[in-house]
C-alpha positions, 0 to 999 in steps of 0.5 A: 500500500502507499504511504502519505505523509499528514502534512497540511497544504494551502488547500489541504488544511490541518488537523489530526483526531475527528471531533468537536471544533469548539473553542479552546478550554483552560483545563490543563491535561492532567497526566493518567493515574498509572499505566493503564489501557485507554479507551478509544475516543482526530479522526473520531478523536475529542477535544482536547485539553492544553498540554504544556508540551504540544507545540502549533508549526505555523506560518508567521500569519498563524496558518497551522502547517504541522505539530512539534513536540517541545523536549527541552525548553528551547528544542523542538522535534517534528516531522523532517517533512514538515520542515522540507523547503522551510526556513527557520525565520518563516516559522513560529512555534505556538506552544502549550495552549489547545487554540492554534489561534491564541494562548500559549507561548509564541517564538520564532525558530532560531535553526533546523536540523534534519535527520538525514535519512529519517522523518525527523527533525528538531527545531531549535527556539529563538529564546527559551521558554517557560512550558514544561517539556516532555521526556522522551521514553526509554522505549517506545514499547511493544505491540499492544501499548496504549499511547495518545495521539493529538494534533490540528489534523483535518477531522475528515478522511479525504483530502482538503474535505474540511479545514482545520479544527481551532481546538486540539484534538486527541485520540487514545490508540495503541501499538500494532504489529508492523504487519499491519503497516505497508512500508515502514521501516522497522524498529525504527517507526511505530505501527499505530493503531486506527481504532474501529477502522475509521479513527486515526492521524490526517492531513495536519497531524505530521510531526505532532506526538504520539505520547504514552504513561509510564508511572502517571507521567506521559512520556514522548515515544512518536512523531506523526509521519505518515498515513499506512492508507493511502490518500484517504485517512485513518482506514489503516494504522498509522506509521509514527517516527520512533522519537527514542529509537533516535534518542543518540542522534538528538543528544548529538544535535541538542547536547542535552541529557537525555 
């Protein structure tokens, strides 16, 4: 089957989980009690709280192009793809608030480093900035982990049917055997679960996180890199970036601990 990458377009707009498109709320997303299994609520996704640590890639004029993770106060790890043909001063980070339009903090991007053979890349910030980060995992984990996946991705499955939802969306998933993932590149990537057949990642959601809980505490172990189906969303699992299986070559570009 042929992959395609989630990035949103001038026409094809962004978003990630089907679901409301209220506005934003203030709650702040509290982590889960332990490490227990989700239940499925974004194409079939549902608004989410603000996480302190997802981050809106946007244009200057604020048109949403893809989601970040924040994993330092002045680093940021996306799709290598989202970046491609983007230079670091047409870029500004939205980061912690669930309206792509307003709150949160806003900074420009200072450079980009791509990895050169995967889909992923890190965004270092103009200036530091107070949202706490997320850690990255040890380990993605085996088949069968549950994990969260969030994003301003497109809420219906085709191309360009539908603009990008203001409010957060996010779905509960899991890991699935790579079997179920046409072209992926082993332990290098995460098979992810479309919950139903019709629930998943779309166009917008590239490069934003693909999170689970260890001991109460969400931890980073995906980036959104491509649909497993083809042009139409979520009627196959997902392929996500394993973000610590690249854990060395981030502390290499980053220099920090972790």
């Amino acid at each position: 089957m042929r992959a395609r990458s989630l990035i949103t377009g001038l026409v094809v707009a962004a978003a990630a989980l089907l679901g409301s498109t209220a506005t934003a709320g203030t709650a702040v997303a509290a982590p889960p009690t332990g490490d227990g299994v989700f239940n499925p609520d974004i194409i079939g996704g549902t608004p989410a709280p603000a996480y302190s640590f997802m981050i809106s890639m946007q244009s200057l004029s604020g048109s949403h192009r893809c989601g970040a993770s924040l994993i330092d106060r002045q680093w940021a790890v996306t799709a290598r793809h989202c970046v491609s043909g983007a230079s670091p001063g047409s870029l500004q980070l939205r980061i912690g608030s669930n309206n792509r339009t307003s709150g949160g903090t806003v900074v420009g991007v200072a450079s980009i480093s791509s990895h050169p053979s995967a889909d992923l890349a890190l965004m270092r910030l103009r200036t530091a900035v107070t949202n706490t980060p997320i850690r990255i995992a040890q380990t993605s984990g085996p088949v069968g982990t549950a994990t969260r996946i969030m994003g301003w991705g497109q809420t219906c499955p085709s191309p360009g049917c539908g603009s990008a939802p203001i409010q957060l969306q996010q779905l509960d998933t899991s890991i699935v055997s790579d079997s179920l993932c046409g072209g992926i590149s082993g332990p290098s990537e995460i098979c992810t679960n479309n919950p139903g057949g019709t629930r998943g990642a779309c166009y917008g959601d590239s490069g934003g996180p693909e999170i689970k809980s260890v001991s109460g505490t969400w931890q980073l172990i995906g980036a959104t890199s491509r649909s497993g189906g083809g042009s139409t969303c979520a009627v196959r699992p997902s392929i996500y970036v394993d973000v610590p299986y690249f854990r060395s070559w981030i502390q290499s570009v980053t220099g920090l601990p972790l």
